[in-house]
C-alpha positions as CSV (number, residue, x, y, z in Angstrom):
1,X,-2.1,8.8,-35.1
2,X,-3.2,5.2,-35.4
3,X,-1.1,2.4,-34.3
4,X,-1.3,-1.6,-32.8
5,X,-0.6,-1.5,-29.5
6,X,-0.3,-5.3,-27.4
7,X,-1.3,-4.6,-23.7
8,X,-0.1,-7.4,-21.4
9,X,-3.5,-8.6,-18.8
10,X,-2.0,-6.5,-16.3
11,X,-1.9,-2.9,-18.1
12,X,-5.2,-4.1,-19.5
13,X,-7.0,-4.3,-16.5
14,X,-6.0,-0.3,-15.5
15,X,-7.0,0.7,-18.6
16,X,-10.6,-0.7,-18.4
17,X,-10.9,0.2,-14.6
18,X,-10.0,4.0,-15.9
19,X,-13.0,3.3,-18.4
20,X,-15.2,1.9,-15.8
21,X,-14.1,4.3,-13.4
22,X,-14.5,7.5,-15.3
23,X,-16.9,6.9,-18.3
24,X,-13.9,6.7,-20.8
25,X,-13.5,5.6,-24.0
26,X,-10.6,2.9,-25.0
27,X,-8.5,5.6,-26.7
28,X,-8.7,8.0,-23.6
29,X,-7.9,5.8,-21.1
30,X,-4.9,4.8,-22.9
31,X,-4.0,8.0,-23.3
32,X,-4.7,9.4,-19.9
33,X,-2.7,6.2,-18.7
34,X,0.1,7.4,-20.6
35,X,0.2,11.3,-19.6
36,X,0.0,10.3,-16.1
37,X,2.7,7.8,-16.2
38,X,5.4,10.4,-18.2
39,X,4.5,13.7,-16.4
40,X,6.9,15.3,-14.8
41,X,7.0,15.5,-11.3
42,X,6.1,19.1,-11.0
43,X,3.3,18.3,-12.4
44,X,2.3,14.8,-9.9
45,X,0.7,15.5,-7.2
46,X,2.2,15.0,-4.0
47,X,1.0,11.6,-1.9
48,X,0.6,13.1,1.7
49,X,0.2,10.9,4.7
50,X,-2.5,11.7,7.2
51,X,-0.7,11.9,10.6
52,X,-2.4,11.4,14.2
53,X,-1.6,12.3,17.8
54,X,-1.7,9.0,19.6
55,X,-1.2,10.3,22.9
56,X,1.9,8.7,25.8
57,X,2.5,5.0,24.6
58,X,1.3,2.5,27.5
59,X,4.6,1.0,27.4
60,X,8.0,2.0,27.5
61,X,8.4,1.8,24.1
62,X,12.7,2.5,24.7
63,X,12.7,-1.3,26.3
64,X,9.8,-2.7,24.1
65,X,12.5,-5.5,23.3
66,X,12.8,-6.8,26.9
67,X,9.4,-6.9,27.5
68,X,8.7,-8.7,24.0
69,X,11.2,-11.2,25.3
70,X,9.6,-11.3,29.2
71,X,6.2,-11.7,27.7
72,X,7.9,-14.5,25.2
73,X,9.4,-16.1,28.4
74,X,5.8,-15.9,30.6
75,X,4.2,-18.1,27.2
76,X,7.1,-20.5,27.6
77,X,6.9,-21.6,30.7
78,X,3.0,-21.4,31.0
79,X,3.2,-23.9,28.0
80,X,5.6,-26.4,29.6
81,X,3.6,-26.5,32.9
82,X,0.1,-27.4,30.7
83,X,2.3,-30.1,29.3
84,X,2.6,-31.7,32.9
């Protein structure tokens, strides 16, 4: 089927980066665009977030607020004594 279709900049620019990207033609990055944005999400693949062991924090991390406002406190006064 042939129709007009006015892409705002934005939707523009994914369409020719899917072009560039993949070696595309207009027409089948629009419709690529399109499948990908309507398919159901059996069919999406899941985004999956790598995960690492970071060992023992070097903190406490259960009074990370006190020490914030200790370390705030130690600036504070370091900076009023360089005033004198």
């Amino acid at each position: 089927m042939r129709t007009t279709v006015t892409l705002e900049p934005d939707t523009d620019a994914i369409v020719r980066r899917l072009m560039r990207e993949r070696g595309l033609t207009f027409k089948q990055a629009v419709n690529e665009a399109i499948r990908a944005g309507t398919a159901s999400p059996a069919r999406r693949r899941a985004f999956r977030t790598r995960t690492f062991d970071m060992g023992q924090p070097a903190l406490p991390l259960d009074k990370a607020l006190q020490l914030a406002g200790e370390l705030e406190d130690e600036e504070l006064i370091r900076r009023l004594a360089a005033r004198k």
